[in-house]
LUMGULUM-819804 format. One line per field, with one value per atom (N, C-alpha, C, O): atom name; x, y, z. Coordinates in Angstrom, 3 decimals. Layout:
BEGIN
rogu <- c(CA	...)
x <- c(X	...)
y <- c(Y	...)
z <- c(Z	...)
***
This chain:
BEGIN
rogu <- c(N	CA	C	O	N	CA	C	O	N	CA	C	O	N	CA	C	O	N	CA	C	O	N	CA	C	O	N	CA	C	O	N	CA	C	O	N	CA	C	O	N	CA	C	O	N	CA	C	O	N	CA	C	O	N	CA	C	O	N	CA	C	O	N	CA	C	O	N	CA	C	O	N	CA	C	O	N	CA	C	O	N	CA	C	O	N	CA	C	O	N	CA	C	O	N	CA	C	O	N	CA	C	O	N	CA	C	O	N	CA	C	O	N	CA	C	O	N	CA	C	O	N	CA	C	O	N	CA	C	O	N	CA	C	O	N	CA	C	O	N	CA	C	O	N	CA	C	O	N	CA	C	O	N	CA	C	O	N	CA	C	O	N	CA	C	O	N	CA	C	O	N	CA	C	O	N	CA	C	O	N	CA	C	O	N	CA	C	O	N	CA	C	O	N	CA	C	O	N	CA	C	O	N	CA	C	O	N	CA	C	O	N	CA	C	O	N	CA	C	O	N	CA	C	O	N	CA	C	O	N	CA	C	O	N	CA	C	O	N	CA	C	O	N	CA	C	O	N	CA	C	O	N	CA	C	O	N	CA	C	O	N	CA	C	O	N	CA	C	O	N	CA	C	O	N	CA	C	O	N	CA	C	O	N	CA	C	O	N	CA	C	O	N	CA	C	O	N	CA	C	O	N	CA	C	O	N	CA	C	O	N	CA	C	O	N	CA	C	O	N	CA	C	O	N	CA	C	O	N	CA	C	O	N	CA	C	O	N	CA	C	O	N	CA	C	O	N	CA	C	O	N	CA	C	O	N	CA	C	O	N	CA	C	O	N	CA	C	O	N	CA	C	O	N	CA	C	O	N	CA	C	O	N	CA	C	O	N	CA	C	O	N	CA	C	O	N	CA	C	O	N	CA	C	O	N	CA	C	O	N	CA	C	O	N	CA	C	O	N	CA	C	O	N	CA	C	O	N	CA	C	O	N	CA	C	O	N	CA	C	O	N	CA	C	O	N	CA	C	O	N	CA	C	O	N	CA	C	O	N	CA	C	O	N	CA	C	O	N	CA	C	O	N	CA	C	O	N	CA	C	O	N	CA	C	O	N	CA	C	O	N	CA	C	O	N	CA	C	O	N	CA	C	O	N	CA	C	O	N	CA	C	O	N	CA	C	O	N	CA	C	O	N	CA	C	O	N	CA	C	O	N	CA	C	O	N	CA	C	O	N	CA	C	O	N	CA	C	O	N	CA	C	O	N	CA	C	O	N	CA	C	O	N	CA	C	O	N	CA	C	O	N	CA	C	O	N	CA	C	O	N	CA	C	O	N	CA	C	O	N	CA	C	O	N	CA	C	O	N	CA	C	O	N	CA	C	O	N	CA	C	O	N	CA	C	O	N	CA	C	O	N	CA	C	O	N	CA	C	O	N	CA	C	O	N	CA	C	O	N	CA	C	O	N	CA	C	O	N	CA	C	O	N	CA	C	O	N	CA	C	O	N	CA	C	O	N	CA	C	O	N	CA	C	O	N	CA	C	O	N	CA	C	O	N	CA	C	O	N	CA	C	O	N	CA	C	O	N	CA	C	O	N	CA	C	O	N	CA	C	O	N	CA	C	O	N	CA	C	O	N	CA	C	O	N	CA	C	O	N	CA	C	O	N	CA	C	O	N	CA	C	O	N	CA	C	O	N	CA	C	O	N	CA	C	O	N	CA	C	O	N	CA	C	O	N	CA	C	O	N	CA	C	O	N	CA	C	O	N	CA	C	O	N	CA	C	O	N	CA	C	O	N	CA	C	O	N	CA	C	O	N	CA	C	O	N	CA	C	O	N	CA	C	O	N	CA	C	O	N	CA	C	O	N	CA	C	O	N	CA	C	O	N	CA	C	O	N	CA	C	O	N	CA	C	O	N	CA	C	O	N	CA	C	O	N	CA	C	O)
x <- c(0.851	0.000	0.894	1.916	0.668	1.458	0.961	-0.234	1.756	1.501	0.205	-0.730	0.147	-0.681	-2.400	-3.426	-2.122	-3.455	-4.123	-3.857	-5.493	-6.899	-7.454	-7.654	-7.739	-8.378	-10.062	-10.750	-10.316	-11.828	-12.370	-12.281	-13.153	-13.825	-14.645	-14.732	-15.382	-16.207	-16.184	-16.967	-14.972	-14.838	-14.750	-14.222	-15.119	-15.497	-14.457	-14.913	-13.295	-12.008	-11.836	-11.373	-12.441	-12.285	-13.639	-13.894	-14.381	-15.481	-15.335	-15.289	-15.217	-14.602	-13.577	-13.950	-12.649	-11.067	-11.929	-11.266	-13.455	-13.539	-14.611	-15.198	-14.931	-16.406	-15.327	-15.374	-14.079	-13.255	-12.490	-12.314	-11.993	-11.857	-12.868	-12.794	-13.951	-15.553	-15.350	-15.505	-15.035	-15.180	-14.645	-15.154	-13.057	-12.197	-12.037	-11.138	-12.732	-12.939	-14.677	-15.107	-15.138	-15.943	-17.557	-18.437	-17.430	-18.065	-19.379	-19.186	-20.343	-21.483	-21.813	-21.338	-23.140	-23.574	-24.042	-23.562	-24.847	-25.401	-24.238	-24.491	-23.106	-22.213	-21.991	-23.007	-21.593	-21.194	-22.214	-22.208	-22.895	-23.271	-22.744	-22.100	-22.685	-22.244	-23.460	-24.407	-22.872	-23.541	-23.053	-21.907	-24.767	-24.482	-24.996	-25.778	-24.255	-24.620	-24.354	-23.541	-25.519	-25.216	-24.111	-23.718	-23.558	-22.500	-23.503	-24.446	-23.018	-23.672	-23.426	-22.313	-24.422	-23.680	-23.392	-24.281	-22.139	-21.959	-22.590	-22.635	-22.902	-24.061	-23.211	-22.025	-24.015	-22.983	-23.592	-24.760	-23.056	-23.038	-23.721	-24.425	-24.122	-24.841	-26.187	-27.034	-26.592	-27.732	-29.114	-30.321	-27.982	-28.520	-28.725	-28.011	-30.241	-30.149	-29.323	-29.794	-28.471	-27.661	-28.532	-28.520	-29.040	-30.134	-30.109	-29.522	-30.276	-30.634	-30.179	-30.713	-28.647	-27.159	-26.643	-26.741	-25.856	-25.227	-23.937	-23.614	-23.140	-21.906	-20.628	-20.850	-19.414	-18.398	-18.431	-18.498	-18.346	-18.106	-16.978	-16.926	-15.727	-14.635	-14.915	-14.416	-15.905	-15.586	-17.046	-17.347	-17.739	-19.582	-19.375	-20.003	-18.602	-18.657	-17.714	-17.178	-17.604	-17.168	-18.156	-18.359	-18.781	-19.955	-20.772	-21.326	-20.915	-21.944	-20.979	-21.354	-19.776	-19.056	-18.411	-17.571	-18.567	-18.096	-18.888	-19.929	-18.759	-19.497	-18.505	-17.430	-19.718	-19.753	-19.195	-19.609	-18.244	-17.374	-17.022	-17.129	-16.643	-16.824	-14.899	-14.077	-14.741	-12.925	-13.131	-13.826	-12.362	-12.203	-13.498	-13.824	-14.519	-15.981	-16.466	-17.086	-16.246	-17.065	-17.392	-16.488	-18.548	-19.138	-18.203	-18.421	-17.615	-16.944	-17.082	-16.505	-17.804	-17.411	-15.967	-15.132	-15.699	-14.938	-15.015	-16.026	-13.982	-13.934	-13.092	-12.126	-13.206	-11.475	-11.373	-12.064	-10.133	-9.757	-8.558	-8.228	-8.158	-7.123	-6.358	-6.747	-4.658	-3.712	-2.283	-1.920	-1.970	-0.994	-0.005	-0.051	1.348	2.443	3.658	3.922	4.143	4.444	5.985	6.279	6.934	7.914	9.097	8.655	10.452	10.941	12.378	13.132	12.461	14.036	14.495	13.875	16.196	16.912	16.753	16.687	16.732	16.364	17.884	18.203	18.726	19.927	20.580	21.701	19.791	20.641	21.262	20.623	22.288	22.437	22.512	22.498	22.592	22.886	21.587	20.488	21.713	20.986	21.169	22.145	20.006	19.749	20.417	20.879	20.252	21.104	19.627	19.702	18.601	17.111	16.625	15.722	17.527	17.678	16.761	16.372	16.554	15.869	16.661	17.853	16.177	16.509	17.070	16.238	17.897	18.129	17.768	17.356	17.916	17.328	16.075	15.860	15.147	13.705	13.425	12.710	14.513	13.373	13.929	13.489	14.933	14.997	13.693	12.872	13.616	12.641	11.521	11.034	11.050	9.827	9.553	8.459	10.554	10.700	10.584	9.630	11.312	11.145	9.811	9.583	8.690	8.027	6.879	6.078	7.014	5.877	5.849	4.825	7.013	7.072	7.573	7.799	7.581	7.391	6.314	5.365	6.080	5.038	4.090	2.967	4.090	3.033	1.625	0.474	1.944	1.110	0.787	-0.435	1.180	1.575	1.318	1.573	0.995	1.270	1.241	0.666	2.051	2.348	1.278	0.194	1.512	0.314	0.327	-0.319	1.394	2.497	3.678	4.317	4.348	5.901	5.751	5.287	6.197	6.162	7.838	8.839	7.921	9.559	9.565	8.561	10.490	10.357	11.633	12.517	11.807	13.155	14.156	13.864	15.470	16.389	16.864	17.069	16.915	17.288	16.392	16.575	15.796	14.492	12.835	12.211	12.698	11.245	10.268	10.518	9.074	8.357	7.586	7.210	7.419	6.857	5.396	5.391	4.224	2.946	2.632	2.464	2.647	2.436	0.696	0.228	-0.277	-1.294	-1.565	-1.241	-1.999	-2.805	-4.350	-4.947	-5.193	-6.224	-5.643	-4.611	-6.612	-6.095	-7.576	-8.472	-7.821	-9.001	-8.585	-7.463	-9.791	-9.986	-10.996	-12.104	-10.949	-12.267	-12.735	-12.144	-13.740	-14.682	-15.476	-15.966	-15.521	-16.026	-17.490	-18.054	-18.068	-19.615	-20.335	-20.150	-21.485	-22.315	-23.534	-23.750	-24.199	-24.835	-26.280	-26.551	-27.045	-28.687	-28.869	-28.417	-29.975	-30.423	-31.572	-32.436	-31.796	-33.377	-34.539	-34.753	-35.142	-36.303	-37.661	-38.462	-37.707	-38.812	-38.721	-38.009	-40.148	-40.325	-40.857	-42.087	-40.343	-41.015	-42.801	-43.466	-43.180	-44.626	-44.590	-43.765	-46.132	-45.607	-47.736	-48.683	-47.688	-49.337	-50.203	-49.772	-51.328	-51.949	-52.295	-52.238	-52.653	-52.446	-53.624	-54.536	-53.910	-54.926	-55.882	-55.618	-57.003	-57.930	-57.563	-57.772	-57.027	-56.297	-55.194	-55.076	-54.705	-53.694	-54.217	-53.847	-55.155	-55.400	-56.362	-56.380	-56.850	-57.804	-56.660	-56.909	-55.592	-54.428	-53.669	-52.940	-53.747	-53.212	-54.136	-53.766	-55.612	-56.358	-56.711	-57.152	-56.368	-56.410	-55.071	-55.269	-54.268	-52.955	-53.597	-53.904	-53.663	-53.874	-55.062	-54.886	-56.484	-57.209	-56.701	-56.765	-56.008	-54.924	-54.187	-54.599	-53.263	-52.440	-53.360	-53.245	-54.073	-54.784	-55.369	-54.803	-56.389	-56.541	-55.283	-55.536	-54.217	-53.076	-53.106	-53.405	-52.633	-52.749	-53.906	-53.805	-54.990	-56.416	-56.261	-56.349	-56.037	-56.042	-55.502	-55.951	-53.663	-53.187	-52.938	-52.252	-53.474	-53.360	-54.191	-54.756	-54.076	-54.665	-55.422	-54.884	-57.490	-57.805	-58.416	-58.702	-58.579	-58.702	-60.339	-60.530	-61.339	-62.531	-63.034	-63.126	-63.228	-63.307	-64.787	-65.865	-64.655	-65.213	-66.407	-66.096	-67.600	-68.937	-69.178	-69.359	-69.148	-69.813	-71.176	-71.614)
y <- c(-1.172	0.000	1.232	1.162	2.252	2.951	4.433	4.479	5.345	6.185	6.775	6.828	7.463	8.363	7.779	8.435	6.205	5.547	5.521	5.251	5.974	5.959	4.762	3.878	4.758	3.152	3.330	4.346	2.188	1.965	1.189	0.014	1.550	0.924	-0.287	-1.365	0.327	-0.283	-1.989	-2.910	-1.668	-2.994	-4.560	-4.554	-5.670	-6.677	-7.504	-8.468	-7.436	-7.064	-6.994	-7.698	-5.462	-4.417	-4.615	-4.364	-4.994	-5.367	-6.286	-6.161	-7.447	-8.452	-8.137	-8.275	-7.845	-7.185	-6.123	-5.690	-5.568	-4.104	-5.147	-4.588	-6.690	-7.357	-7.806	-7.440	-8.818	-9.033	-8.769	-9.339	-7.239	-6.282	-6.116	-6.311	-5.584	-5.437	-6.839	-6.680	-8.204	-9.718	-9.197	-8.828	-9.099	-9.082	-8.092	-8.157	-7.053	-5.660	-5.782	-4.996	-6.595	-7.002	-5.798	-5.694	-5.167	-4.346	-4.427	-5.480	-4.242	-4.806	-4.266	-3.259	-5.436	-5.016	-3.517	-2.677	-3.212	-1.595	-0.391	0.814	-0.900	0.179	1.076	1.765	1.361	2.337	3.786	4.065	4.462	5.522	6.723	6.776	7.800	8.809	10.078	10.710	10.046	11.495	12.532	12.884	13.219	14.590	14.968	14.303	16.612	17.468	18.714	19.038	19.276	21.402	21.774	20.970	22.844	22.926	24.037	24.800	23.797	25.234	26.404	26.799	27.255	28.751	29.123	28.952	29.673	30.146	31.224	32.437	30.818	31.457	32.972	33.008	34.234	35.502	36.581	36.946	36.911	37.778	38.478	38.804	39.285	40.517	39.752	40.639	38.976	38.305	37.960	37.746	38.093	37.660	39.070	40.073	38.719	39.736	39.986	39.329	40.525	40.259	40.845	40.330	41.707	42.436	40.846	41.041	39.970	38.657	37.843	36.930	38.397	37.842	38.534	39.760	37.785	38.564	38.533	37.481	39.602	39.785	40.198	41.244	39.882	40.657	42.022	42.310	42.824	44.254	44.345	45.394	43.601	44.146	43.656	44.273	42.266	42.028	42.099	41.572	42.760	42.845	43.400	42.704	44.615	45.325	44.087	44.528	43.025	42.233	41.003	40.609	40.397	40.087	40.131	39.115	41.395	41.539	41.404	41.089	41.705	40.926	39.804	39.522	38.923	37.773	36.178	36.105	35.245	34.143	32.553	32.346	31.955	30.842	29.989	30.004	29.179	28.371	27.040	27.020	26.173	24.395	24.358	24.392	24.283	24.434	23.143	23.104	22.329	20.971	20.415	19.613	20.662	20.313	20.912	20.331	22.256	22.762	24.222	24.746	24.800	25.637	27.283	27.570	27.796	29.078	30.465	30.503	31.420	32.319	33.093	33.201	33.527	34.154	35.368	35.666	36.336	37.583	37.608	36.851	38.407	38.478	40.867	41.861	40.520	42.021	42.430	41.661	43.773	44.359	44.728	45.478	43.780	44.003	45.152	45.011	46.024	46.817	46.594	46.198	46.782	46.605	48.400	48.626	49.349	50.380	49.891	48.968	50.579	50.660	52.237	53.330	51.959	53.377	52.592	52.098	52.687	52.141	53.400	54.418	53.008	54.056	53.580	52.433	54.680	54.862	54.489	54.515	54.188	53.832	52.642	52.164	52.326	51.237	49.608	48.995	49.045	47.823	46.942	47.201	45.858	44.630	44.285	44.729	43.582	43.169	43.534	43.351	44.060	44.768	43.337	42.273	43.794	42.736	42.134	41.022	42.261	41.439	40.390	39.557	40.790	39.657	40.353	39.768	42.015	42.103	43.121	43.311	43.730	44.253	45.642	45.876	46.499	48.091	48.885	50.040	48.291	49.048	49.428	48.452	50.423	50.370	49.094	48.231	49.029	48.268	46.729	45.856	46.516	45.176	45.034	44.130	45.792	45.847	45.233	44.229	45.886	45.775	44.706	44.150	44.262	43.052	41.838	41.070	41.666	41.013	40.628	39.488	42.017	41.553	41.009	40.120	41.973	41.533	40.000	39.330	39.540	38.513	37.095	35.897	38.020	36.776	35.718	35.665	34.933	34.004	34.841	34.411	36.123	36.905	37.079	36.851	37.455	38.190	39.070	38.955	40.501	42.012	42.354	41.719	43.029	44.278	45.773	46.273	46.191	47.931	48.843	48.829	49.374	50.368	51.866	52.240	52.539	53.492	53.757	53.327	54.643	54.708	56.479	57.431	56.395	58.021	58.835	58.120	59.907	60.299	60.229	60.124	60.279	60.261	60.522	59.666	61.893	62.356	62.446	62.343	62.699	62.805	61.118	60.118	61.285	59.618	58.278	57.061	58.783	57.322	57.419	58.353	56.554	55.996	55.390	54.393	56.158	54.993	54.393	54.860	53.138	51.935	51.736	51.720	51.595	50.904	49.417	49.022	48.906	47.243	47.092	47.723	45.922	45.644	44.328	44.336	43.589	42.231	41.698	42.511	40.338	40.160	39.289	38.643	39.302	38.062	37.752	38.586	36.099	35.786	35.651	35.184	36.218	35.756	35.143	35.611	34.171	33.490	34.435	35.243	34.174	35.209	34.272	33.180	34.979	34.019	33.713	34.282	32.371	32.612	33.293	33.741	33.442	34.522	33.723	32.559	34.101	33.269	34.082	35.276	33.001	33.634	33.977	33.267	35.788	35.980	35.541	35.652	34.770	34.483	35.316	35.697	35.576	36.755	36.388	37.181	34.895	33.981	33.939	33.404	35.036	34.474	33.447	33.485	32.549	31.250	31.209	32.109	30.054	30.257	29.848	29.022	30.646	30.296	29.953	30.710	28.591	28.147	28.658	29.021	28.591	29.313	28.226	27.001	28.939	27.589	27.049	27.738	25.405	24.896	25.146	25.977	24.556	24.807	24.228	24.802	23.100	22.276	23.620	23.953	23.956	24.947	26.046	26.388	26.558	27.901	27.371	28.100	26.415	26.351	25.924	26.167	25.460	25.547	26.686	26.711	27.566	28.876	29.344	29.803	29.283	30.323	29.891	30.592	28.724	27.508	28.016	28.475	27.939	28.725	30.132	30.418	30.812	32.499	32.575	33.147	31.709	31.836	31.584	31.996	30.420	29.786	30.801	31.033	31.554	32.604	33.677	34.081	34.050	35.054	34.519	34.993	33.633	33.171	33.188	33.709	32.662	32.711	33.817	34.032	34.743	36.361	37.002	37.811	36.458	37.238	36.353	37.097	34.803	34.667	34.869	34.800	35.332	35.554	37.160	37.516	37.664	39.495	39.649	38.728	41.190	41.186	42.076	43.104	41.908	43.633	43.567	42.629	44.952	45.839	46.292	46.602	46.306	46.178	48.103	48.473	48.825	49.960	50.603	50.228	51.480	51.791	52.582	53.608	52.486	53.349	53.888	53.345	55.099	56.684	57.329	58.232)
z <- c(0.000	0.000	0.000	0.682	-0.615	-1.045	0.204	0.496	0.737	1.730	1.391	2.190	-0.474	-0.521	-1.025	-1.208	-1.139	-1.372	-0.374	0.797	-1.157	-0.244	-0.028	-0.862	1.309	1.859	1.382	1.287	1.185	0.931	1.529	1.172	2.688	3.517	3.239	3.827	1.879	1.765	0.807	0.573	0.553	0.144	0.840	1.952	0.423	0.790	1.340	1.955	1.315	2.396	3.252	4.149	3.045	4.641	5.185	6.363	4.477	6.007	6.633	7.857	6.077	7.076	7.630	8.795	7.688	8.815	9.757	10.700	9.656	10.201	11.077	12.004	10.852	11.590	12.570	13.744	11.974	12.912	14.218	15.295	13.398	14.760	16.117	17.330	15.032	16.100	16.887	18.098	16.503	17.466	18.387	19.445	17.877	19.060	19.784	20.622	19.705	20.546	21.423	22.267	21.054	21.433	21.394	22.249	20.246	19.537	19.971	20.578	20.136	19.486	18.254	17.729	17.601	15.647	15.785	15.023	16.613	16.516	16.768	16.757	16.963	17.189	18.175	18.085	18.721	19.729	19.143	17.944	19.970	20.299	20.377	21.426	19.749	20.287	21.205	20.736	22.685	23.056	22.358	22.077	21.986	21.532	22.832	23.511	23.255	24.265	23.341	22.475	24.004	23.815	24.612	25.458	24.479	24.988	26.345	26.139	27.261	27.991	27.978	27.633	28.359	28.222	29.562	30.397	29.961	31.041	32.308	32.104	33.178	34.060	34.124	34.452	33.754	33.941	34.986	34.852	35.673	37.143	36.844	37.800	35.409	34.739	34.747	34.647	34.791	34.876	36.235	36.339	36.969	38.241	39.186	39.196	40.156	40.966	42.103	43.032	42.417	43.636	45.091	46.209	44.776	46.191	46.776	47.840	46.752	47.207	48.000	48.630	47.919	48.105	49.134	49.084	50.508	51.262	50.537	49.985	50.476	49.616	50.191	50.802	50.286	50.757	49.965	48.770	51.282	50.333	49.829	49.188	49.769	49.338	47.974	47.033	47.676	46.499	45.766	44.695	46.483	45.847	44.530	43.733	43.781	42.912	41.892	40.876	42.123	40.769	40.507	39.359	41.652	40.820	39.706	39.285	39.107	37.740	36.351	35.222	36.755	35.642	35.861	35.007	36.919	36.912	36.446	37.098	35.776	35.353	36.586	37.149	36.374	37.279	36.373	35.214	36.740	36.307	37.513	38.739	36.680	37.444	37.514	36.599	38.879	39.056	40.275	41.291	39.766	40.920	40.721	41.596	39.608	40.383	41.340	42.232	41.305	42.363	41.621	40.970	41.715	40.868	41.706	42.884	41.163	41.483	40.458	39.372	40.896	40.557	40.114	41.012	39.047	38.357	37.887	37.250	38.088	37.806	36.925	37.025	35.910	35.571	35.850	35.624	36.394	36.898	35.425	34.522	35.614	34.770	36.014	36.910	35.896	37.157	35.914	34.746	36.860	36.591	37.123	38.287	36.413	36.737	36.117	34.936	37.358	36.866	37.019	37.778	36.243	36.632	36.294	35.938	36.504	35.637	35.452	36.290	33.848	33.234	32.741	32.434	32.726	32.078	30.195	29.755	29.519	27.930	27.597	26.409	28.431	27.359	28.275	28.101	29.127	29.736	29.329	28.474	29.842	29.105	30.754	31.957	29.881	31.097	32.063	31.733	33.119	33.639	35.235	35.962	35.494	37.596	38.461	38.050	39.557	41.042	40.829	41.353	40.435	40.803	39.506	39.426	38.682	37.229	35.876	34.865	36.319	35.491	34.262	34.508	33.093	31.879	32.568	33.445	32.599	32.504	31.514	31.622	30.581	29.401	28.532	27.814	28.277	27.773	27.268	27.777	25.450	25.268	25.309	24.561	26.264	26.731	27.718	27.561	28.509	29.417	28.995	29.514	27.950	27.359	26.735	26.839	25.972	24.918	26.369	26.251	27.450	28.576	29.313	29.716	29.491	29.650	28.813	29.101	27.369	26.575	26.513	26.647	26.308	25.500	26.631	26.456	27.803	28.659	29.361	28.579	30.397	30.775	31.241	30.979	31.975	32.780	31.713	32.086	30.561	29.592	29.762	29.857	29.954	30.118	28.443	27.420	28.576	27.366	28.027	28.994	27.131	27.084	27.339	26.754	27.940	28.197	27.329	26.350	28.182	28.427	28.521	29.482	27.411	27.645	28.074	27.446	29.034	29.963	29.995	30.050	29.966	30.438	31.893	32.598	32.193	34.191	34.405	34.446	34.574	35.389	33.759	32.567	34.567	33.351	32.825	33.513	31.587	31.391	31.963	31.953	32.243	32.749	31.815	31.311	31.885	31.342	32.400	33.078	32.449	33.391	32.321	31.246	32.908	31.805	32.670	33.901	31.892	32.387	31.659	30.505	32.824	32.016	32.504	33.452	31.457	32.845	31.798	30.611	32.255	32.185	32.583	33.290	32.220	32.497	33.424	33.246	34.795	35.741	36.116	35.987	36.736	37.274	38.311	38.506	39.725	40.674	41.264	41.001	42.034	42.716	43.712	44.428	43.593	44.253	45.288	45.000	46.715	47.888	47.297	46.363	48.318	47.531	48.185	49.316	47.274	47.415	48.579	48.242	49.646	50.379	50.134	50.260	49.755	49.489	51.023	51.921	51.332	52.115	52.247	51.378	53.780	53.712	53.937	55.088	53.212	52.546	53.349	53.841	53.350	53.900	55.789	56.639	55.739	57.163	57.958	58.000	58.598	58.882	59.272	59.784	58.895	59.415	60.301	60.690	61.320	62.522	62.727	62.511	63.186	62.871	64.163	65.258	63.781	64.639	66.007	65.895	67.278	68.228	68.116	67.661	68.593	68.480	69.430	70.298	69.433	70.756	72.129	73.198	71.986	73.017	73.989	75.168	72.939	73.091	73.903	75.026	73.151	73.771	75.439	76.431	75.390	76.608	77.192	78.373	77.168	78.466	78.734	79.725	78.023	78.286	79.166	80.246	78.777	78.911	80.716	81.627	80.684	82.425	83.380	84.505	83.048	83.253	83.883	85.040	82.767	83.306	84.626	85.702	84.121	85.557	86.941	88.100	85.951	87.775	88.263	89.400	87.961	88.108	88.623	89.780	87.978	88.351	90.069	91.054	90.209	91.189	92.548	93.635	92.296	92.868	93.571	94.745	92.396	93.074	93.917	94.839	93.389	94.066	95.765	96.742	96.038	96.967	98.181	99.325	97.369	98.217	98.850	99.809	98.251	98.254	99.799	100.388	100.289	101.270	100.824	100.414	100.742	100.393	101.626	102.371	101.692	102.510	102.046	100.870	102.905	101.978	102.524	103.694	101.511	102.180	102.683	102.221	103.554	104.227	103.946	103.341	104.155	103.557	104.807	105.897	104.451	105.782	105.463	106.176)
***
């Protein structure tokens, strides 16, 4: 068989070598199944009412752009933020800082564009004599604590039965009695 020849299934050959296989793979005649699924659409923060939700305030204002996402199997909210990175290089510098990084603009730059962070350029600024301040920023995700439904629902609370109320209502005479017997009156006086 030659690399660029086309196989033909359908020949009387290859179906028997393709029933054989099916034996020894232990196939069945109807064939294997494929699931089709929709793909889902992602649940998005802009969607949902939050009034509903007790929320950290530090992180309440990223909710409405954040979507729910499955991490470990476990359903998590996702934000994604814009993180900045400023710095200030010299415009003619060479070599490399005591901290391993570029001295020079556009080593600098070429360093971070094109490194693992995923930075891009923002801003190239002057700063002072001979320096550049550089603006870097990136997309980053953060997990976002969960959101805990407030309960809105006030419990019911049933009304008492008759049983109920005629032992209250046995109670209070008793009590009352209690008090009336043991009090001292004083019966007053007609002139």
């Amino acid at each position: 068989m030659e690399p660029d020849e086309k196989i033909d299934f359908e020949t009387p050959e290859m179906k028997e070598k393709i029933e054989q296989l099916k034996a020894k793979l232990d196939i069945p005649e109807e064939g294997v199944e494929r699931q089709s699924y929709e793909e889902e659409k992602p649940i998005k923060g802009s969607e949902i009412d939050w009034s509903d939700y007790e929320l950290d305030s530090n992180y309440e204002h990223f909710y409405p752009r954040a979507e729910l996402k499955i991490i470990d199997e476990t359903p998590t909210w996702i934000a994604q933020l814009d993180e900045f990175h400023t710095t200030s290089v010299a415009w003619n510098g060479k070599g490399v800082r005591e901290d391993g990084t570029p001295k020079g603009v556009g080593e600098y730059i070429t360093w971070m564009v094109n490194g693992v962070g995923g930075w891009k350029l923002v801003s190239v600024l002057p700063n002072g004599v001979g320096l550049a301040a550089l603006i870097f920023q990136r997309k980053v995700s953060v997990s976002l604590p969960d959101p805990k439904l407030i309960d809105t629902e006030k419990p019911i609370v049933e009304p008492p039965k008759d049983e109920e109320l005629k032992e209250i209502e046995d109670k209070a005479l008793n009590w009352m009695v209690e008090r009336i017997e043991g009090a001292d009156f004083e019966t007053p006086e007609t002139t």
